[in-house]
C-alpha positions in Angstrom: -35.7 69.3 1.4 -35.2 69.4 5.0 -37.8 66.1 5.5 -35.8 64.6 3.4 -32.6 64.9 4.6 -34.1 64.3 7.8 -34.8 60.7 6.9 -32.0 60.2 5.1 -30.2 60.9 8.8 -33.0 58.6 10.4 -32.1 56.0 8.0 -28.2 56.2 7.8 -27.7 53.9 10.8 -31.0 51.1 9.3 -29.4 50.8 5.9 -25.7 50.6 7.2 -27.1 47.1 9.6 -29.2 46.0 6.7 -25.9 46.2 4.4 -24.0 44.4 7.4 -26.7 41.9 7.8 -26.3 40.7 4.3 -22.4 40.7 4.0 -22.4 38.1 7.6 -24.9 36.3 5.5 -23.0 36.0 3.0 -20.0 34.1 4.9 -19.6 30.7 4.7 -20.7 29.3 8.0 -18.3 27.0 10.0 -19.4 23.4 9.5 -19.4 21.1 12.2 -16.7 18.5 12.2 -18.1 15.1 11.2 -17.4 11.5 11.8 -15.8 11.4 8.4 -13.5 14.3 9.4 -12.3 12.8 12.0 -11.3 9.9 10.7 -9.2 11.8 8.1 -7.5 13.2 11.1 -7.0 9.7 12.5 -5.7 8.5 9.0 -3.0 11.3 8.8 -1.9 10.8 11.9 -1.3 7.1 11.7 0.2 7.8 8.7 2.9 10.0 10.0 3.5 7.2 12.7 3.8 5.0 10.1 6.3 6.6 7.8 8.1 8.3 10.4 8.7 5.4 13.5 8.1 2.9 11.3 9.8 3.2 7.7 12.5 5.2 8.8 13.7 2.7 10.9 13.7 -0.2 8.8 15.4 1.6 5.8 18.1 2.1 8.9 18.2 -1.4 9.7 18.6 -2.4 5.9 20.9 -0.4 5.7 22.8 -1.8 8.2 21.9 -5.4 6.8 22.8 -4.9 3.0 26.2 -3.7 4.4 27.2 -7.2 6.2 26.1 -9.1 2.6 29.9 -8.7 1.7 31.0 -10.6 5.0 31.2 -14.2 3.9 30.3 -15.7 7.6 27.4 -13.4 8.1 26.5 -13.3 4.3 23.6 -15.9 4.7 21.7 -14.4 8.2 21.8 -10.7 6.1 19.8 -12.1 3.1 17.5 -13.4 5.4 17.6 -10.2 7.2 17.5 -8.6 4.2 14.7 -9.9 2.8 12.3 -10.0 5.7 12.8 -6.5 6.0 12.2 -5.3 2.5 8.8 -7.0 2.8 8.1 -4.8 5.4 8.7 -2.2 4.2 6.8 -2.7 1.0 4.1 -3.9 3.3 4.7 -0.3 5.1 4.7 1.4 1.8 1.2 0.0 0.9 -0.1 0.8 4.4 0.8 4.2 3.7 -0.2 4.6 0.4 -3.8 2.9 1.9 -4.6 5.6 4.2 -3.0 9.0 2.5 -5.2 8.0 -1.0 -8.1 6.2 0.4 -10.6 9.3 0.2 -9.4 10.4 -3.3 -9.3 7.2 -5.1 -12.9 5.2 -6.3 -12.5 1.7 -5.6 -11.5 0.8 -8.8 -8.2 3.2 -8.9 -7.5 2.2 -5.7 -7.2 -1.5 -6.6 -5.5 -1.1 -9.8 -2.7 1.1 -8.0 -2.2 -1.7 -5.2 -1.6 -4.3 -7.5 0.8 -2.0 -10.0 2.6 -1.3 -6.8 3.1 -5.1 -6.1 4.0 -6.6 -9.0 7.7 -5.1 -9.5 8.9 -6.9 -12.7 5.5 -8.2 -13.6 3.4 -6.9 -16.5 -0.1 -6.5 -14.9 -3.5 -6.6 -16.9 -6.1 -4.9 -15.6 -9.9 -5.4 -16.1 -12.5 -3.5 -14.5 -14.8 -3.0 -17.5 -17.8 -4.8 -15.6 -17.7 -2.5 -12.3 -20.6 -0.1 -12.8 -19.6 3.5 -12.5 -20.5 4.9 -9.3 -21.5 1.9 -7.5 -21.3 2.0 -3.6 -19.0 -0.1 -1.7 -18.5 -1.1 2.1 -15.4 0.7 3.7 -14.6 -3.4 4.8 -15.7 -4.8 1.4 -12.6 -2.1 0.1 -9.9 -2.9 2.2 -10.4 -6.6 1.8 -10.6 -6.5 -2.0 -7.5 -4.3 -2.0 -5.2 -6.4 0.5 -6.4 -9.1 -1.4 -5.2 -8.0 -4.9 -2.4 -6.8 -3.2 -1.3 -10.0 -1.4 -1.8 -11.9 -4.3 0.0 -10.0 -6.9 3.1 -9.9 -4.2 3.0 -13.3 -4.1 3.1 -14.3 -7.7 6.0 -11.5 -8.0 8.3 -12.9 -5.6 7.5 -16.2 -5.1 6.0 -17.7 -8.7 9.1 -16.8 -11.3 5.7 -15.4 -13.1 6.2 -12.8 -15.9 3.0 -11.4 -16.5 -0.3 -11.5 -14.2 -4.1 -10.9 -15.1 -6.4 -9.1 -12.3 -9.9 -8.7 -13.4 -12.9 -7.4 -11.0 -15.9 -7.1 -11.4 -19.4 -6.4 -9.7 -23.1 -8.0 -10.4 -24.8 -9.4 -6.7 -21.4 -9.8 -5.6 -17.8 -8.6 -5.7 -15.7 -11.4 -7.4 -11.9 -10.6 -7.6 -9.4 -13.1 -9.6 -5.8 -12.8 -10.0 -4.3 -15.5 -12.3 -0.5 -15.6 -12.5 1.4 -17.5 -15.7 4.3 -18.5 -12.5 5.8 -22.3 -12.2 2.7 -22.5 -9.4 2.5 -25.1 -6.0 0.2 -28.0 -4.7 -2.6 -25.9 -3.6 -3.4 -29.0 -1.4 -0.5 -27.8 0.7 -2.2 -27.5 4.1 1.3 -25.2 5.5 0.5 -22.2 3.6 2.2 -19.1 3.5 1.2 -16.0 5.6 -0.2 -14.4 2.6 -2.6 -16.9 1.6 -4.1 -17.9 5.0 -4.6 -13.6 5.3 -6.2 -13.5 2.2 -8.4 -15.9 3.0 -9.4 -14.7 6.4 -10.2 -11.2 4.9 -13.0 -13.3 2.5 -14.6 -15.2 5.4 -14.4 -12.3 7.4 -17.4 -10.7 5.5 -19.1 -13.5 4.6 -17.3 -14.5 1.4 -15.2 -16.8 -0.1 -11.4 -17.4 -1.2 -10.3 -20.4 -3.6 -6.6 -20.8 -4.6 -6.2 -23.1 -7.8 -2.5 -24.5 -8.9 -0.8 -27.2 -10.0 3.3 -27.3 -9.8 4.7 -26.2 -13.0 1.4 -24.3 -13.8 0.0 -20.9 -13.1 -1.6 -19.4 -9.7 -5.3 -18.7 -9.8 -6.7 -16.8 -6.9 -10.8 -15.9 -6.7 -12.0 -14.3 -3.9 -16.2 -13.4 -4.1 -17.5 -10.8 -1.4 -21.3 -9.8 -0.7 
């Protein structure tokens, strides 16, 4: 008996570290920030720039713009006003949206949300039916194909008198994006185009790939952009 309470006394203090051992073993160890991590940070903190020096200010100066639309002699300068600054802040709103969801949307949600956002009145139909599930996609590829949705669904909203617009994307050895419009269309042969059609297409060429704009006045928009 007294052997054996003399071990026991011997091994009181080995058992008591083994048991410690295994509970610091046990904790998660700290992982090591990573690139991706720290481009998270980066995106929140643009983010808050962007909602917080940015939007604030412009709702104050729309504010201050909408309330002059009842002066008949400034009346036509605050529309403009107006106007301008309401497409920044949509612009601002889709910025926003772009770098608080871009982790925790695939690329397909991420699409279909941008152009739900920008078509206002407009009944959007959405097809990504031929986008395999899972399939891996350049952080540039996303952005353009996103902006370019975007741009394109804004501009049939607001500029088209369109009432419904189609987006279908799809991916085989390529990403091919089209956006067709049922709006009262333009002379695509237009060489003064707007901002948001020059954009679009430098976003295409950018990566290597391609934008075509097809209308005809008094007919619908087709935008097709393809991206490697």
């Amino acid at each position: 008996m007294q052997t054996r309470e003399h071990h026991g006394r011997r091994d009181a203090p080995v058992t008591s570290f083994l048991a410690q051992s295994l509970r610091t073993r046990k904790r998660p160890l700290a992982r090591p920030p990573t690139q991706q991590d720290a481009l998270a940070d980066e995106r929140r903190r643009v983010a808050s720039e962007v909602h917080d020096l940015i939007m604030q200010e412009l709702s104050l100066a729309l504010g201050n713009a909408r309330a002059l639309l009842d002066n008949p002699s400034a009346a036509p300068q605050a529309r403009v006003v107006v106007s301008a600054g309401e497409r920044a802040l949509d612009g601002a709103r889709s910025v926003l949206e772009g770098l608080t969801d871009h982790h925790h949307r695939t690329l397909v949600d991420a699409v279909r949300a941008s152009v739900h956002a920008a078509a206002r009145h407009l009944h959007v139909t959405f097809d990504a039916r031929q986008v395999p599930t899972g399939v891996d996609v350049e952080e540039s590829t996303r952005a353009a194909l996103i902006h370019i949705g975007r741009e394109a669904v804004t501009n049939a909203a607001k500029h088209s008198d369109a009432q419904s617009v189609e987006v279908v994307l799809t991916y085989g050895k390529s990403w091919h994006l089209k956006i067709r419009d049922d709006g009262h269309g333009f002379d695509a042969r237009d060489r003064h185009r707007g901002f948001g059609l020059t954009s679009m297409a430098e976003h295409a060429t950018a990566l290597g790939g391609s934008l075509e704009v097809r209308s005809l006045a008094g007919e619908g928009t087709t935008v097709e952009a393809i991206l490697p």
